[in-house]
N, C-alpha and C positions, 0 to 999 in steps of 0.2 A: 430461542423458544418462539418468538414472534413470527422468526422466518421459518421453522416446521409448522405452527397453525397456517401460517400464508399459503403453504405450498399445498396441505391438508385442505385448505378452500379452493383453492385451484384446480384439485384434481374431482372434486366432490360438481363444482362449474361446467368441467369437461366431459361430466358423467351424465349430468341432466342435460347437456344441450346435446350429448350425443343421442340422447333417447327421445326427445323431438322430433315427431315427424314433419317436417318441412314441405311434404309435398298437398297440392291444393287444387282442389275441381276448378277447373279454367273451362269455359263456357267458350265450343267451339261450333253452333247451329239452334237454332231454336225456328221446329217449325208447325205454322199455325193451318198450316192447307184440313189436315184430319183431327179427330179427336177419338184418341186412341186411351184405352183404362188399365190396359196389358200392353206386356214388352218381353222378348223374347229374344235372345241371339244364339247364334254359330255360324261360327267357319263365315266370316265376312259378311255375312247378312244378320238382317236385325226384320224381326216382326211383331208388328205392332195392332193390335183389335179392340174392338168397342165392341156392345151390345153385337151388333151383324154384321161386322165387317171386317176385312182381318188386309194387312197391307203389309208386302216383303219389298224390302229393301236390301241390295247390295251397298256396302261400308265401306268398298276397296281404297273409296276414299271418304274418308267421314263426314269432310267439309262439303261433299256434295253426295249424298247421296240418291240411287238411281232408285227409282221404283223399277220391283220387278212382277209384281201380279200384283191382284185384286180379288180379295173372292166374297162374294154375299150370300150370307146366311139367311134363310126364313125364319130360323130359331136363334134364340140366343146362344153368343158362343162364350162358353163358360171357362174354357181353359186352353193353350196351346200348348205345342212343343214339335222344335226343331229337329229336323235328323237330317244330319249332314247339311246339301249344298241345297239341295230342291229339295225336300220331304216335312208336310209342316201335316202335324195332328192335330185333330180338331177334336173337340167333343161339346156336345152340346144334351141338355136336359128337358127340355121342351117342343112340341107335345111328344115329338116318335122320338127322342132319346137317341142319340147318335152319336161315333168318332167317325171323323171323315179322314183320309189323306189326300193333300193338295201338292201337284208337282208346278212350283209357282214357277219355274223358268222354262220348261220345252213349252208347256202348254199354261197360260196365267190363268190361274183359276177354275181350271179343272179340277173336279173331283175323282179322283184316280179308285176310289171305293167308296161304299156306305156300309156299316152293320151296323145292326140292331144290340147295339152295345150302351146303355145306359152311363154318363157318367160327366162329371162338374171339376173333377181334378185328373193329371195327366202327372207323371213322370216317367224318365228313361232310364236303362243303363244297358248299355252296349244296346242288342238285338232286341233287348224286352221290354215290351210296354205296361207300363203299370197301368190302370185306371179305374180310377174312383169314384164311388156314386155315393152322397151322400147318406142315403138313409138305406144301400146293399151292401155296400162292401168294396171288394176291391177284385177287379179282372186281371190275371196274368196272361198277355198275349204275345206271342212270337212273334217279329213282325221284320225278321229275314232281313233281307237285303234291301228293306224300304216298302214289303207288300206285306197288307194281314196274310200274315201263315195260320194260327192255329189259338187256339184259347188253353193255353198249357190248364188253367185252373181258377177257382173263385175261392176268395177266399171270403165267408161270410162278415160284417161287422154291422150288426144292427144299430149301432150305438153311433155312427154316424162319424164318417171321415171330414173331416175341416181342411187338412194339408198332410203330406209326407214325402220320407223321402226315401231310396232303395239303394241299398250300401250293403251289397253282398258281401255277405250270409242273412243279412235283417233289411228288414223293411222296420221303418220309425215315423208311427203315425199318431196326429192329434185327434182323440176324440170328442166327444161330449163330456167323458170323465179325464181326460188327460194325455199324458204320452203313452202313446204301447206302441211296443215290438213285437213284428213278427218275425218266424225264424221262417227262410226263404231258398236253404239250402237245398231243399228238395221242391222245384217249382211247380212240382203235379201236387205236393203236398203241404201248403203254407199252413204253417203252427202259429198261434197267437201264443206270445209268453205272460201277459196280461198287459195291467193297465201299469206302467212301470210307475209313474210319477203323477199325481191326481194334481192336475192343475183347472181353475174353474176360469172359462171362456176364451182357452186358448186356443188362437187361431191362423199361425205361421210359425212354419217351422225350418231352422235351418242348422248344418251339423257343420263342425271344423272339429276332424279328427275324434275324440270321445265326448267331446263337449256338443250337447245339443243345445241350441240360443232358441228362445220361445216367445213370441209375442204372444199378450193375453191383456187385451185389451191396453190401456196404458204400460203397463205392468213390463219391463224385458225382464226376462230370467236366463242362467245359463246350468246346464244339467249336466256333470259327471256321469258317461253312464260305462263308465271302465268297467263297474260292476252290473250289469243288467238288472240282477234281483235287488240290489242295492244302489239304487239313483243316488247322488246328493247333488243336494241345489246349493252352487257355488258363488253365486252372484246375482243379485238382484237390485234395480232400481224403477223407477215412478218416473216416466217422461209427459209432455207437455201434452199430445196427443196421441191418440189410438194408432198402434201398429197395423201399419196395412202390407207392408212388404220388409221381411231380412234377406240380405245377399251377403255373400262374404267371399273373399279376394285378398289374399298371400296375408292374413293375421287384420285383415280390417273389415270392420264389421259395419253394411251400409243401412241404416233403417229409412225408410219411408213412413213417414209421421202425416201424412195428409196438408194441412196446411198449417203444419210443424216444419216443413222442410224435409230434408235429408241428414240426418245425424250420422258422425263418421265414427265407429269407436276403433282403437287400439286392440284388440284381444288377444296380443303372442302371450299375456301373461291374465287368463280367465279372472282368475278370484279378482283382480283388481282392474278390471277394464277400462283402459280411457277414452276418456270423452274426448276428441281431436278436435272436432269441429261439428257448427252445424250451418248446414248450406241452405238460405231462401231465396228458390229460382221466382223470376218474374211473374208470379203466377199464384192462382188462390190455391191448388193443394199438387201434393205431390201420388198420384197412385199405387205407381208400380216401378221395378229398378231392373237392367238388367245389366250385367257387367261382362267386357267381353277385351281383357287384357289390358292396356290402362284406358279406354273408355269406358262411360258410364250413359248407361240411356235410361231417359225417364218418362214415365206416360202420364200425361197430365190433363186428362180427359179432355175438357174444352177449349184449352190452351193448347194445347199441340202435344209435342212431343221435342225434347233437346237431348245434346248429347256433350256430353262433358268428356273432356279428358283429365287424369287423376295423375299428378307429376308433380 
């Protein structure tokens, strides 16, 4: 009997340690040259901006990376995003309201276009650009092979876009009242299905498969949205500081907590999400995260900017 409970401990030992995850951010550069608020990557480059200033770097080797353009804004730059090797979009909201696109490697800092496109959030997916204006709506633009093509359509939201993201057939945006979807199947014709999940000051958003994870001030939550008319909120807890950025990468859930650090969670299994670790870089807060295979970059506005590998 002694030696069946023995072996019953044994295997019960083999079962928890196997569900440990062992691997741990190793701090592989930290550097103090810019002071960068946003971080951005693809496809071996990493870019990084402040208030007016937006800086690409190639990653081809992490431990050195090369500056490959510069570009200076008059206005504030409110959001980025990479397409492909060269193509970085800009947008900015003040005073003429602008996306730019910069080809940072033939030409550094060239503005390759300007239109009169209002907007303070930016996402992709394949050809199409989403963007977002806080107190319009949201622009759908074609944007080809790296050049504005076409303004497929607007879709109006008075109520004011915070973050989203575009996972055709739906667009999943935060607003002033909560989560909503739009249905995005037809791109001349975007449908609002409403306001799916009434969440109060939510303000970053990030999706793994049907689970949308929601920063809302202190607050993380994770949202079922298997049923679209039918949300349920699956998990929630109370962290140390304000959410300012979620990323997420192969079931691990990375938060930026300001000068909380970076908190790692577990989420292959949502209702019960673990808490892994939490990581405090040399520095008073953490920004912004972007994750780009097992590295990790972080924008740490006066401090610099570092880059972690996660192994």
């Amino acid at each position: 009997m002694k030696n069946y409970s023995l072996i019953i401990l044994l295997l019960c030992l083999i079962a928890t340690l196997s569900a440990i995850d062992d691997r741990y951010l190793y701090q592989l550069a930290h550097f103090k040259n810019i002071q960068p608020y946003m971080v951005v990557c693809s496809e071996d480059q990493v870019v990084l901006s402040s208030q007016n200033y937006m800086w690409a770097y190639s990653i081809f080797n992490p431990l050195q990376p090369r500056l490959e353009g510069v570009f200076h804004s008059a206005f504030r730059i409110e959001d980025v995003n990479v397409l492909g090797g060269n193509q970085i979009y800009i947008c900015s909201t003040e005073p003429t309201n602008q996306i730019s696109s910069v080809d940072t490697l033939s030409s550094p800092g060239r503005i390759y276009f300007t239109n009169q496109i209002i907007g303070d959030r930016i996402t992709r997916e394949g050809s199409i650009l989403y963007v977002a204006d806080r107190f319009k709506g949201i622009d759908i633009i074609d944007i080809g092979k790296g050049g504005m093509r076409e303004i497929k359509s607007t879709f109006s939201e008075k109520w004011g876009i915070r973050d989203f993201i575009a996972q055709y057939p739906y667009l999943y945006a935060l607003n002033d009242f909560g989560l909503v979807t739009v249905d995005i199947s037809d791109l001349q014709f975007p449908m609002s299905m409403g306001v799916n999940y009434e969440i109060a000051d939510a303000t970053v958003l990030a999706k793994n498969g049907d689970i949308a994870w929601i920063g809302a001030g202190k607050k993380l939550l994770a949202i079922n949205m298997t049923d679209l008319k039918h949300p349920r909120l699956i998990f929630q807890t109370r962290l140390s500081n304000d959410i300012l950025d979620l990323e997420i990468k192969d079931d691990r859930l990375f938060v930026a907590l300001g000068k909380g650090g970076v908190k790692i969670y577990n989420i292959s299994n949502p209702l019960k999400a673990e808490d892994l670790n939490t990581i405090y870089p040399p520095t008073t807060s953490v920004y912004d995260i972007a994750l780009d295979k097992d590295l990790v970059f972080l924008a740490l506005g006066k401090d610099g900017w570092m880059i972690y590998q996660y192994r």
